[in-house]
C-alpha positions in Angstrom: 0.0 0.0 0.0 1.2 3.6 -0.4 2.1 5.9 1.7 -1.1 8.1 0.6 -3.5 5.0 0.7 -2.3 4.5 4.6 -3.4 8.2 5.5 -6.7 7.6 4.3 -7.2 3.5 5.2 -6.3 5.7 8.8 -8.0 8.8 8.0 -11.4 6.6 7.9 -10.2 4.2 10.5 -10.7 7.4 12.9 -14.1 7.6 12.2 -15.6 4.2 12.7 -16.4 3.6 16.5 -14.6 2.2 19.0 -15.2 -1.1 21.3 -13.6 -3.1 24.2 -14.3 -6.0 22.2 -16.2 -8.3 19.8 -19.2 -8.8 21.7 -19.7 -5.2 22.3 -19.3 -4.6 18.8 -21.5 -7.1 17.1 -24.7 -5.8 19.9 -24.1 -2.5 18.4 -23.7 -3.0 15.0 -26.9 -5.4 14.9 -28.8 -3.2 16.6 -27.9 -0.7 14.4 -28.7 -2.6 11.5 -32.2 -3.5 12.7 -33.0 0.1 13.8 -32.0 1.6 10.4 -34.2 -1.5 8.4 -37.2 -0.5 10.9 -36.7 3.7 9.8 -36.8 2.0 5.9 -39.6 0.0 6.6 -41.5 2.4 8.2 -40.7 6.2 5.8 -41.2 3.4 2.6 -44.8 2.5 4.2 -45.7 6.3 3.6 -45.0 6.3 -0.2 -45.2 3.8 -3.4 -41.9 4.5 -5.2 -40.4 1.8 -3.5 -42.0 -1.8 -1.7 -39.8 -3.1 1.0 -39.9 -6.6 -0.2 -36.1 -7.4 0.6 -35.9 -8.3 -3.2 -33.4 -8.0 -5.6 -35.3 -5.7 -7.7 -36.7 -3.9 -4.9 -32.7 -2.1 -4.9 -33.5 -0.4 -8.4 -36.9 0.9 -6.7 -34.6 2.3 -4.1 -32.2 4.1 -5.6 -34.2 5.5 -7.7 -36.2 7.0 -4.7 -33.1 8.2 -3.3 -32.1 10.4 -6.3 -35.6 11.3 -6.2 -35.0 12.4 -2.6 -31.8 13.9 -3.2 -33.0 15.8 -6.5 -35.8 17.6 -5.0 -34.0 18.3 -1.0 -37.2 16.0 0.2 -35.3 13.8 2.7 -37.1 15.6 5.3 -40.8 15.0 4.2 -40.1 11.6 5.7 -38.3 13.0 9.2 -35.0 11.8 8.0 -31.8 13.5 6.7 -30.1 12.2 3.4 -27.1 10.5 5.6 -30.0 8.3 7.5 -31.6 7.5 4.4 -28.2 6.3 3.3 -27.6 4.6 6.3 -30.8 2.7 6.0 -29.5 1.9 2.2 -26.8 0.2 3.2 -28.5 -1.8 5.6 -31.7 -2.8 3.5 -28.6 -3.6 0.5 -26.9 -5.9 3.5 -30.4 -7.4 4.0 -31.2 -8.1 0.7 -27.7 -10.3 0.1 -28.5 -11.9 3.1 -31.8 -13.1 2.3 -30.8 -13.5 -1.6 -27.7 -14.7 -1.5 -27.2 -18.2 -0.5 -24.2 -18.1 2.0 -24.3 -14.5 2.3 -24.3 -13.7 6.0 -23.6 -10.3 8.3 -20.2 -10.4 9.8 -18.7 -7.6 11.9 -14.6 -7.2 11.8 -12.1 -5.1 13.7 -10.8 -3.0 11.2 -7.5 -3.6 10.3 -5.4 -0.7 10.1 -7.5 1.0 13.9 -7.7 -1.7 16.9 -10.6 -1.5 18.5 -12.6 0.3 15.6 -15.1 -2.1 14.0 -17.5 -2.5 10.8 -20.3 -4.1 10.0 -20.7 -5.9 6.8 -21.7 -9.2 4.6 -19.7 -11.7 3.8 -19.9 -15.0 1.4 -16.9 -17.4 1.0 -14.1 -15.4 0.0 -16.0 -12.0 -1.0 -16.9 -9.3 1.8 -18.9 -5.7 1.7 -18.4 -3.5 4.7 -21.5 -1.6 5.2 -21.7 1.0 7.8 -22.9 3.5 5.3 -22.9 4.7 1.7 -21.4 8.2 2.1 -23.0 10.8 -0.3 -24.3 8.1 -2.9 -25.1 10.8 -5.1 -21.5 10.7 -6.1 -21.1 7.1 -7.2 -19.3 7.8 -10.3 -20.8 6.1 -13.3 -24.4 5.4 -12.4 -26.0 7.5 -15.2 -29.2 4.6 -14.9 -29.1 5.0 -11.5 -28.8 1.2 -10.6 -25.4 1.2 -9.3 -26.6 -0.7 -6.0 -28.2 -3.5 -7.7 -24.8 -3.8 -9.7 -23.2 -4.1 -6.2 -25.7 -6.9 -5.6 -25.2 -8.8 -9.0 -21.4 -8.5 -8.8 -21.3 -10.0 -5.3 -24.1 -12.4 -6.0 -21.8 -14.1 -8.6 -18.7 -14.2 -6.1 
């Protein structure tokens, strides 16, 4: 690794939190994934864009809510912010492997360049997707179609 990609593996490392230990960690981190899929469950129930099915093609739906969302500055009509809303994305992506995916399960992991700083994530035989949140999503460079998450979920699908 570079010098440069050290600064920012620790630059993020710095940002994830900290735990004594495993156990605290994985309480957390699956409490933080059910609270974020109740928050989808429950804006999605108060609009028909997008049916939180846990289904493959329910991801397209999604994202193209979000850009909706993001487009028109409307994260708030549901009580959220845009970085909840991606939080929640990330999980309901997680949830959708899991359920999808045969093998796929959640898996939380020290983080390897910060002791004591954890993520939470999928895994499925050799492949993993760390999954804490997808940072200003907006951004994703080449996703003119807007179905750059349901690549993600193709790609690792065929891992």
């Amino acid at each position: 690794m570079t010098q440069r990609g050290l600064e920012i593996a620790n630059q993020f490392g710095k940002k994830l939190p900290s735990f004594a230990n495993q156990a605290k960690a994985e309480e957390y981190f699956f409490a933080y994934k059910d609270n974020h899929l109740s928050i989808l469950a429950e804006i999605a129930s108060k609009q028909t864009k997008f049916l939180c099915d846990y289904s493959p093609e329910s991801l397209k739906n999604l994202e193209l809510w979000y850009f909706e969302l993001y487009e028109n500055d409307s994260f708030y009509q549901f009580g959220v912010d845009r970085e909840i809303f991606e939080r929640c994305m990330a999980m309901y992506f997680g949830e959708v492997m899991i359920k999808n995916i045969e093998g796929a399960h959640w898996i939380i992991e020290e983080y390897a360049f910060t002791p004591s700083k954890y993520e939470l994530g999928v895994n499925k035989g050799l492949g993993a997707v760390m999954l804490n949140r997808w940072t200003d999503h907006f951004e994703t460079p080449n996703n003119k179609r807007k179905q750059s998450i349901y690549r993600e979920y193709k790609k690792f699908a065929e891992v």
